[in-house]
C-alpha positions in Angstrom: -76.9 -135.4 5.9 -73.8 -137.2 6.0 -70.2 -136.0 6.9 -69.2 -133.6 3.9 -68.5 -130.2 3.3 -71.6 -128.0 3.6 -71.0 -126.4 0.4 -70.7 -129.5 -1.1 -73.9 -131.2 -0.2 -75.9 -129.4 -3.2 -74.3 -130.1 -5.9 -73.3 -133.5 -5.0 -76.7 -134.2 -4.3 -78.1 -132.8 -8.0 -74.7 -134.2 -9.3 -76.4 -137.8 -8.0 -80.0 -137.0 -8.5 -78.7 -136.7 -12.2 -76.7 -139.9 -12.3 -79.9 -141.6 -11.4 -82.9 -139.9 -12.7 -83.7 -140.0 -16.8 -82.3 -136.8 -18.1 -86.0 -136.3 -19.7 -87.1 -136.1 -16.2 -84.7 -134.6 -14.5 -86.1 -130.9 -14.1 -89.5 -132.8 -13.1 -87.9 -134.6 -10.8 -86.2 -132.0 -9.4 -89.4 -129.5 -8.9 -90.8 -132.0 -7.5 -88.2 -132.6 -4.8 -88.4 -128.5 -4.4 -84.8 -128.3 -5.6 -84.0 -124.6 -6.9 -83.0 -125.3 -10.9 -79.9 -124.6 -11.7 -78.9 -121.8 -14.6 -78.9 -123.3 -17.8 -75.6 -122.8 -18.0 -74.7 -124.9 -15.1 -77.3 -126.8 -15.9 -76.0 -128.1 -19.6 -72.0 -128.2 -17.7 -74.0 -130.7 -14.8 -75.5 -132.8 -17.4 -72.2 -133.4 -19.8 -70.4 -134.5 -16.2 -73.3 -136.8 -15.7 -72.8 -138.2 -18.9 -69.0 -138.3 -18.1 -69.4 -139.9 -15.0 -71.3 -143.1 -15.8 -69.1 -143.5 -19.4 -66.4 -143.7 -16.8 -68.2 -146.3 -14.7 -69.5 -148.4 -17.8 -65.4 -149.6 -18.0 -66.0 -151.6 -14.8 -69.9 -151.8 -14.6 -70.0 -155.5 -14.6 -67.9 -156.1 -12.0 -68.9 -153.6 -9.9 -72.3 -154.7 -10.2 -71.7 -158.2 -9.5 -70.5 -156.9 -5.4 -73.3 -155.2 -5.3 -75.8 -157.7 -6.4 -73.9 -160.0 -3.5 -74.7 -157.0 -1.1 -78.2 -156.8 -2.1 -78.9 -160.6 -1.4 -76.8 -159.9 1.6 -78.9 -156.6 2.8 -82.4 -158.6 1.5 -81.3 -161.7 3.8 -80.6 -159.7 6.8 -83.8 -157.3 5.9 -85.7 -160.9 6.5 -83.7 -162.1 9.0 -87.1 -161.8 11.8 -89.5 -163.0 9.5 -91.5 -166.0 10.1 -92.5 -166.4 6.6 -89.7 -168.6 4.4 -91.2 -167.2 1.5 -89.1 -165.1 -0.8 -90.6 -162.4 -2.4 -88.8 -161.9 -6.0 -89.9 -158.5 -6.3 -88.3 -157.2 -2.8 -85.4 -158.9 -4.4 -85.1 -156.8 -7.1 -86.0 -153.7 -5.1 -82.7 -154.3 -3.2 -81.2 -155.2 -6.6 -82.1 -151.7 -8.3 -81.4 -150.0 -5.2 -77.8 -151.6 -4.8 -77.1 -151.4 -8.1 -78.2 -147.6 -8.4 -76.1 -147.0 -5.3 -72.4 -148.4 -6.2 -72.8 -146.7 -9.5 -73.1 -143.2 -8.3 -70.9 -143.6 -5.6 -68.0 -145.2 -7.6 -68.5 -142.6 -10.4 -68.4 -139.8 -8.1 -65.0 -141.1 -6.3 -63.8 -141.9 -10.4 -64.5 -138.1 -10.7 -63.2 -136.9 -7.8 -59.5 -139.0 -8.1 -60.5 -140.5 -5.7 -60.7 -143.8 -6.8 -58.7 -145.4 -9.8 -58.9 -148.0 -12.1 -56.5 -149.8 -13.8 -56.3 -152.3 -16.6 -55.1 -155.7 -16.0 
């Protein structure tokens, strides 16, 4: 687990899980993952911030997306950097795509969240 506050780790983790996964599949997901639900309480609160979150990433999505598209030909190049085969594989392309992609947005909406990380309007 990385470097955070212990008490932290849980609900940054479900705050992630939710930025990520469907909402309709979200308590599937997480029973599948043996997470221990939330109240539904906590539960409905977790899933307006989610909802809060990304609306605040949308207002830079496409640049945001277009570094990590660049660091996920980056990390595909380097993941290939041993192989004998010159053949690119268009699907492991898009893996690293999603992946980055999927990655920056949470992160960047979770420092948005936090104050952490501004944006401003030029």
């Amino acid at each position: 687990m990385p470097d955070i506050e212990l008490e932290e780790a849980p609900a940054l983790f479900r705050g992630m899980l939710r930025d990520i996964v469907a909402c309709s599949d979200y308590q599937e997901v997480c029973r599948k993952l043996g997470l221990v639900p939330a109240s539904p309480d906590v539960d409905r609160i977790e899933h307006l911030l989610s909802h809060t979150r990304i609306e605040e990433f949308n207002r830079l999505a496409t640049d945001a997306f277009r570094h990590a598209d660049v660091a996920a030909l980056v990390l595909y190049r380097l993941s290939r950097i041993h192989d004998e085969d010159d053949a690119d594989s268009e699907v492991e392309r898009q893996m690293f795509q999603a992946i980055s992609r999927t990655a920056v947005a949470t992160v960047v909406a979770h420092l948005l969240e936090k104050g952490r990380l501004g944006v401003c309007d030029v």
